[in-house]
C-alpha positions in Angstrom: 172.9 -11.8 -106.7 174.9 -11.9 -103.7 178.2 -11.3 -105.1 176.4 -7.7 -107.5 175.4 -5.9 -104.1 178.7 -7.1 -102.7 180.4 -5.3 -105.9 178.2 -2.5 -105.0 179.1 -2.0 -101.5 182.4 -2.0 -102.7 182.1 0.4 -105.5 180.5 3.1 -103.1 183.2 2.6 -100.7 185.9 3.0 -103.6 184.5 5.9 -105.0 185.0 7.4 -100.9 188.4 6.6 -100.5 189.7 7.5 -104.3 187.9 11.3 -103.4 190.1 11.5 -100.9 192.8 10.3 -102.3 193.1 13.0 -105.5 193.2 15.9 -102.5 196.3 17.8 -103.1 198.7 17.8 -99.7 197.8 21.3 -98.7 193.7 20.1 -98.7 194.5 16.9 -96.6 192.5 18.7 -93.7 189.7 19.1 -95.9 189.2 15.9 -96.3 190.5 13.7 -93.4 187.7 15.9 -91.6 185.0 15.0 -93.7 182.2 12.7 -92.6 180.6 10.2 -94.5 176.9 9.2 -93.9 174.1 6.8 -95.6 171.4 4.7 -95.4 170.7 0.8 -95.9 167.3 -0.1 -97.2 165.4 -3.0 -97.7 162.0 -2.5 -99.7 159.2 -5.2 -100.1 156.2 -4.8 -101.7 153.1 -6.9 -102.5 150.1 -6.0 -104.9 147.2 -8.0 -105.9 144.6 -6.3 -108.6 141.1 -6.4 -108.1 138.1 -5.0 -109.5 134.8 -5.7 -112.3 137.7 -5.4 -115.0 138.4 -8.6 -114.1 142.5 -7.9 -113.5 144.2 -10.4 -112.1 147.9 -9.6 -111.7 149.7 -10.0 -108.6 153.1 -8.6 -108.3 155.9 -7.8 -105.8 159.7 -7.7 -105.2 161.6 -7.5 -102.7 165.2 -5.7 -102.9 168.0 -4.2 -101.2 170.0 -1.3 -101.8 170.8 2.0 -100.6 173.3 5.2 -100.8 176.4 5.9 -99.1 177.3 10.1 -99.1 180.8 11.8 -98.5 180.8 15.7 -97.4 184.1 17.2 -96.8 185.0 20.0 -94.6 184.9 23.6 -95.2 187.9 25.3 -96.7 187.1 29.0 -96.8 183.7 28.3 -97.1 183.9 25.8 -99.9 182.7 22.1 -99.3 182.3 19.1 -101.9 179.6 16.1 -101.8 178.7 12.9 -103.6 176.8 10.2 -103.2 176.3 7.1 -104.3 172.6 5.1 -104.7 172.0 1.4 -105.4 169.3 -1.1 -106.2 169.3 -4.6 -106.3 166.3 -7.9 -106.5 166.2 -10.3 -103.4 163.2 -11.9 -104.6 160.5 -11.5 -107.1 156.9 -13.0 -108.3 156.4 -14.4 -111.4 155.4 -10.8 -112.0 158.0 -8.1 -111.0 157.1 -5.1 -109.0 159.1 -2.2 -111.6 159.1 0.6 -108.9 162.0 -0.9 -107.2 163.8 -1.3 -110.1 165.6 0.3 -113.2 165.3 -0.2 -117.0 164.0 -3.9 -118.1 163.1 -4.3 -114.1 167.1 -4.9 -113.6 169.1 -3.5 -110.5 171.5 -0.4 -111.2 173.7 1.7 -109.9 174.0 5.6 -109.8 176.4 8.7 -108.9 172.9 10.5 -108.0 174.8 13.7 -106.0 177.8 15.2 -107.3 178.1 19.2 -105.6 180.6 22.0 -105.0 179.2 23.9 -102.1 180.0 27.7 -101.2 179.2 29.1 -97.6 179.4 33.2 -96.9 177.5 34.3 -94.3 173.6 34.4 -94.7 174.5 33.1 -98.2 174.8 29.5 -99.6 175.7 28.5 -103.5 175.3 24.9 -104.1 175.9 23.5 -107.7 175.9 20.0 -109.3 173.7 16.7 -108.6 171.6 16.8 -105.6 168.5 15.9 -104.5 165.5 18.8 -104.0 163.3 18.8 -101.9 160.3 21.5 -102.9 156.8 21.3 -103.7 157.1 21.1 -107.1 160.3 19.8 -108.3 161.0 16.7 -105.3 162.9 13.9 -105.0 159.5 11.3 -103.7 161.8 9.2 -102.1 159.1 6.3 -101.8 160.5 3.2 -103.1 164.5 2.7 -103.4 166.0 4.9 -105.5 164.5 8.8 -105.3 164.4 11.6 -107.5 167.6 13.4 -108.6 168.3 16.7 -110.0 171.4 18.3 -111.9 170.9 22.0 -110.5 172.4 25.4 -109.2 171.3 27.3 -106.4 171.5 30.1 -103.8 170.3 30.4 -100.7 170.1 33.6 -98.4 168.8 33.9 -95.0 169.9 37.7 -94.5 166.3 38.5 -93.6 164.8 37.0 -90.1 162.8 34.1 -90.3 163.2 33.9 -94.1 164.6 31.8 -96.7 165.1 33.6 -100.2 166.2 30.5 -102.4 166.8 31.6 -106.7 168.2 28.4 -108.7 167.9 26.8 -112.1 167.6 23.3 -113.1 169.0 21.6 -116.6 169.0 18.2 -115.6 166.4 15.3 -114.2 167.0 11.5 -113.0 163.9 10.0 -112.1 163.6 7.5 -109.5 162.2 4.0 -109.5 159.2 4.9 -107.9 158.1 6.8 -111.6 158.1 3.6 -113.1 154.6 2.4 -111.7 153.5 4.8 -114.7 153.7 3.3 -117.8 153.3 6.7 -119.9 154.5 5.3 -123.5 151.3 3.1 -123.1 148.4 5.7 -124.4 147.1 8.8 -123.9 145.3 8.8 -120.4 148.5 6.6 -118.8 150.2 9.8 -120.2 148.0 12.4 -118.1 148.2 10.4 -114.7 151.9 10.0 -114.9 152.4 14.0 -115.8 149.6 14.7 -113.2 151.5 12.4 -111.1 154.8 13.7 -110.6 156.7 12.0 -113.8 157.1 12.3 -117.8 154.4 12.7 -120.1 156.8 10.6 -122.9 157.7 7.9 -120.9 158.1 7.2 -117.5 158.5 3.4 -117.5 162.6 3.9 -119.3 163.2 7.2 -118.2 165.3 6.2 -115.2 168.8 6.1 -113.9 170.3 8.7 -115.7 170.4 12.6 -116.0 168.1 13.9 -118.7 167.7 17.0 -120.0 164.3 18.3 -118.4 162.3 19.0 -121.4 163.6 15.9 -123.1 162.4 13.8 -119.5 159.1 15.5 -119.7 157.7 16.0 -123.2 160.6 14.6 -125.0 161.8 18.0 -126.0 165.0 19.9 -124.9 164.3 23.3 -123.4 166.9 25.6 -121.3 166.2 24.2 -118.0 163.7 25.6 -114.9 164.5 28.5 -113.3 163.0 29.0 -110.2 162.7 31.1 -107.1 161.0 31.6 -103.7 160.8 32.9 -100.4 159.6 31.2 -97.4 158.6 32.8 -94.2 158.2 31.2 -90.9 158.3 33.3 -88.0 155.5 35.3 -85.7 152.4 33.0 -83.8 153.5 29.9 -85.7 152.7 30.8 -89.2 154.7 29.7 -92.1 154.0 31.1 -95.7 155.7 30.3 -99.1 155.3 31.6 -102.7 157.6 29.2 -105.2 158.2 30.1 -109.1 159.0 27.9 -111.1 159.5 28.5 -114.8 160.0 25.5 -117.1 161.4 27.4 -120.5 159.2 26.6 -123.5 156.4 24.0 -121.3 154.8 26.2 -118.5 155.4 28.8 -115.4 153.7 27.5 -112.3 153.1 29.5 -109.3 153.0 27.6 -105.5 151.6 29.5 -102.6 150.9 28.2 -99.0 149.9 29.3 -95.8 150.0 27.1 -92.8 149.3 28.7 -89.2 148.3 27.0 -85.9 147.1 28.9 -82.7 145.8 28.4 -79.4 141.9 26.8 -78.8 139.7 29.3 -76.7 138.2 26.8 -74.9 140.5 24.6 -73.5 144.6 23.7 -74.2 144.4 20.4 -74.7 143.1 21.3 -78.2 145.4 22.8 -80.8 143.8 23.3 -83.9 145.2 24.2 -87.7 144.7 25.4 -90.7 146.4 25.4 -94.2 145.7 26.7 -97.7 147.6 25.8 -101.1 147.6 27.4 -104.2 149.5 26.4 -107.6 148.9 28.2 -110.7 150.4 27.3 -114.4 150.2 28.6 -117.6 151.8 27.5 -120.8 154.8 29.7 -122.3 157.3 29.6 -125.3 156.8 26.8 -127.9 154.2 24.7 -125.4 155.6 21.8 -125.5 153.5 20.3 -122.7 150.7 21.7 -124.7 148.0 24.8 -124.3 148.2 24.8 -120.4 145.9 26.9 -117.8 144.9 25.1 -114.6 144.1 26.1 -111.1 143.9 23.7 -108.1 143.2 25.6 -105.0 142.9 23.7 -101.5 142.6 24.2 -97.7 142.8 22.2 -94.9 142.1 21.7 -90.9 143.3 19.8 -88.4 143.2 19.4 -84.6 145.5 18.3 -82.5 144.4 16.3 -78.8 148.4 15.3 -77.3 149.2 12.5 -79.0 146.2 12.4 -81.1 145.9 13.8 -84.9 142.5 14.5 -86.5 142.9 16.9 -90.5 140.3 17.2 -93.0 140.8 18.3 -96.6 139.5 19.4 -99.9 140.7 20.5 -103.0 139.4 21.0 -106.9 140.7 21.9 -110.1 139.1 23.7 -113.2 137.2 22.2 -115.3 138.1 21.0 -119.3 135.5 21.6 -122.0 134.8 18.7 -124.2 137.5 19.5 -126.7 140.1 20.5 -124.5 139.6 16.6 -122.9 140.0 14.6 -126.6 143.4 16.7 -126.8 144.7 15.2 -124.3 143.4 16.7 -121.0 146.0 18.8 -119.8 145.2 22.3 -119.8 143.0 22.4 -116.7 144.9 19.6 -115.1 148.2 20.1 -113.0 150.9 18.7 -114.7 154.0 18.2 -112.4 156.8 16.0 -114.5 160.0 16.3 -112.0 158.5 15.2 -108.7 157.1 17.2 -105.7 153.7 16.4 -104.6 152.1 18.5 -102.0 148.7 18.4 -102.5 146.5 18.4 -99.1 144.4 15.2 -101.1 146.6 13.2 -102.5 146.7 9.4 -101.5 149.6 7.2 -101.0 149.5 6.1 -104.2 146.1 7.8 -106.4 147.1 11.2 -107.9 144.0 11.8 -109.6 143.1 15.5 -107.2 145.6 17.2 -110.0 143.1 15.7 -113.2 141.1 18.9 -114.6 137.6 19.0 -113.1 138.5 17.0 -110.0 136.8 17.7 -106.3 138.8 15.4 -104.0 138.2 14.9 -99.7 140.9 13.4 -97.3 140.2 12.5 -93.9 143.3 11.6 -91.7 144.3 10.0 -87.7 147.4 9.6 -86.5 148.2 8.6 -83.0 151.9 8.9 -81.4 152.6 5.9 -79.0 155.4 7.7 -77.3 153.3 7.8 -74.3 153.1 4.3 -73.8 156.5 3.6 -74.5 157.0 2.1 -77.6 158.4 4.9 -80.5 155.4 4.1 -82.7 153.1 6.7 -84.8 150.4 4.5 -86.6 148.2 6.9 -89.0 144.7 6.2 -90.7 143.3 7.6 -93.9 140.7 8.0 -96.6 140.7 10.0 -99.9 137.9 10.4 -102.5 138.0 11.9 -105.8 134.9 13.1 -107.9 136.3 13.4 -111.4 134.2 15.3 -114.1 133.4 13.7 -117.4 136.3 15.6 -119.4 139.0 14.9 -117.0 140.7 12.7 -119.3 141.3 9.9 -117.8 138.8 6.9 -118.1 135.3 6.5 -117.6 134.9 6.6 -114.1 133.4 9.8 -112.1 134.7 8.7 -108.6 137.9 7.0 -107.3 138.5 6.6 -103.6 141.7 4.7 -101.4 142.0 4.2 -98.0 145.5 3.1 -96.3 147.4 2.7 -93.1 151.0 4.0 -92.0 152.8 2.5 -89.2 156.3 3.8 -88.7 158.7 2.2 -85.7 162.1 2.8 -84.3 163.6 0.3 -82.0 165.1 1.5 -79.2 167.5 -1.7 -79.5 168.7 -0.5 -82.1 169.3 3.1 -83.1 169.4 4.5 -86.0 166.8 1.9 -87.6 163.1 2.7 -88.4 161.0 0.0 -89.8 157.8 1.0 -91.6 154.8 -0.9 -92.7 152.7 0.6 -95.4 149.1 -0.7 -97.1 146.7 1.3 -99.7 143.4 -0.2 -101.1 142.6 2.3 -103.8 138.6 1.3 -105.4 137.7 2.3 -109.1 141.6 3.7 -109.7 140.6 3.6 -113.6 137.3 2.3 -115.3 136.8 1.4 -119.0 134.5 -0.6 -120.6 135.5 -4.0 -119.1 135.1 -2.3 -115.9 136.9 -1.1 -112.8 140.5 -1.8 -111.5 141.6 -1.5 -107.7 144.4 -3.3 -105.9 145.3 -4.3 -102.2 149.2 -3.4 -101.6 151.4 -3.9 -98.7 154.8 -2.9 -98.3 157.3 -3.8 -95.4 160.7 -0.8 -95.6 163.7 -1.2 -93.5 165.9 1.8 -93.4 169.1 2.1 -91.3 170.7 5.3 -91.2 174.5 5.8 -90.7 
């Protein structure tokens, strides 16, 4: 085990040095001035089933891994990037956690960004691997290895306080974290992993390698997601952003937000907030995700007392009829295949606010220890879902989780934040035999370089 993340390290330092190595003589600036960053992670999770089903499973891993990124200098405006991911086991239970791992719950190894970069003014062309970060198409970095797309786009800022973004995307490398949804299994595993951020086909193998998006989602090649958006955030602290994204042949979906803060009447120590979320799709083309027309509309408010963080939301979804749930369930639900999940409601790890005819509540705390001297923000939280009888997915009508957050960085040592994590979710899926929950913990480790 030992001497594979040693090989690793070494490989991701190789592939640095042979980069700069092919520069021709009149580039050498280019890239002796480059910088090189990364991150070292250790991830360890723990969870234990529970519930009338009568599931006893416990699982967990612990493993190791992380990514090491080279970004040359500019040359007339032109830059290149890559980076290099990694996972590897530690440690396992008889029963193998698969999030943190790839294909057959084995470590592996990925050239996850690969980018020529182009800088004019206002204006920014970036092509090749990357990550994304949107609200619909997002890398969920939450276990070792995150999301990765094979994409091309440009960025202009020309207008104040805006961000006009127009791209398209033809390829899609899930992460490990997609694995928790085994989609191959059946029908409704199918639903919460497309509802979920991640393939309708199968979500447990698609990982470690650049797929075609279609063929990731609904095992069908299409010509890719082209997308666009502009984001505003400028006057009295409002921020607003309209995303497009069509997926040729599956579905157009349509993300709006507003987010806007402002100053209490009554007294300053209170800063209050508000937020509202819209995303719209509709099938197009051949379907291949199937006849698709859902809505999930949500909203919510929060208040801020200094250190202190109190929000409440809600959200729901259209409704299915009766037929529309034995074909599957996914024309009123949200189905979201290459990652990005911003839904006000979702838990940490239940997804089940995006499942047609779904009302679902989140209560959140968070509290900044700043003040007291440690770099600490600990946050609170409860979610509950009331699913409607053609939703989909199993037989029971309400789902709730509550969790905890603790993030720390050291002072001792910069540049390392350790995080503990736990989420308790109660009547995740019921059938027959009954209901299933779990208790999970997980301890993360992340050095940045």
């Amino acid at each position: 085990m030992k001497k594979e993340i040693a090989l690793s390290i070494a490989a991701m330092g190789f592939a640095v040095s042979t980069t700069a190595l092919s520069a021709a003589e009149d580039l050498n600036s280019m890239f002796s001035e480059g910088k090189a960053s990364g991150q070292l992670r250790m991830f360890y999770i723990d969870r234990e089933y529970q519930g009338s089903a009568g599931n006893q499973t416990h699982r967990g891993s612990t493993a190791v891994g992380g990514h090491l990124k080279y970004e040359t200098a500019e040359l007339n405006g032109v830059s290149l990037g890559a980076a290099f991911y990694t996972t590897h086991e530690v440690d396992s239970r008889r029963t193998v956690d698969p999030t943190l791992f790839g294909k057959g719950n084995e470590g592996y190894s990925i050239l996850g960004e690969a980018y020529l970069q182009y800088k004019h003014e206002n204006t920014t062309f970036k092509g090749g691997r990357q990550k994304l970060v949107t609200p619909m198409l997002g890398d969920d970095d939450a276990r070792m290895i995150p999301n990765l797309f094979e994409a091309y786009l440009l960025t202009n800022r020309d207008i104040p306080n805006t961000i006009l973004t127009l791209g398209h995307v033809t390829k899609f490398a899930q992460g490990t974290f997609g694995r928790v949804y085994n989609a191959a299994a059946n029908a409704p595993n199918a639903l919460l992993s497309a509802t979920s951020g991640y393939s309708y086909d199968d979500s447990l193998n698609h990982v470690g390698s650049f797929t075609n998006v279609g063929t990731y989602a609904f095992d069908e090649k299409t010509d890719g997601i082209t997308m666009a958006s502009a984001t505003y955030i400028g006057i009295e602290n409002l921020k607003l952003q309209l995303w497009d994204y069509y997926a040729h042949d599956i579905m157009n979906t349509i993300y709006g937000e507003a987010n806007y803060s402002w100053k209490c009447l009554v007294t300053d120590a209170l800063k209050p907030y508000a937020g509202v979320q819209i995303i719209k799709e509709n099938s197009v083309g051949d379907e291949f995700g199937g006849e698709i027309d859902s809505l999930y509309a949500a909203a919510k408010f929060g208040v801020k007392v200094e250190n202190f963080d109190l929000s409440f939301a809600y959200s729901k979804t259209g409704k299915n009829s009766a037929a529309e749930a034995a074909d599957g369930g996914v024309t009123n639900a949200i189905i979201s295949p290459w990652g990005g999940m911003p839904a006000y409601t979702q838990g940490m790890v239940t997804r089940h606010m995006f499942l047609a005819g779904t009302e679902a509540a989140k209560v959140v705390a968070s509290y900044n220890f700043k003040d007291m001297g440690a770099n600490l923000t600990a946050v609170a939280y409860y979610t509950e879902f009331d699913m409607d009888a053609n939703s989909g997915y199993g037989d029971e009508r309400t789902a709730s989780e509550a969790g905890f957050d603790a993030i720390y960085n050291p002072k001792v040592v910069k540049n390392l934040q350790l995080r503990l994590r736990g989420n308790f979710p109660r009547a995740f899926a019921q059938s027959a035999a009954g209901k299933t929950g779990w208790n999970e913990y997980r301890f993360i480790a992340n050095y940045n370089f």
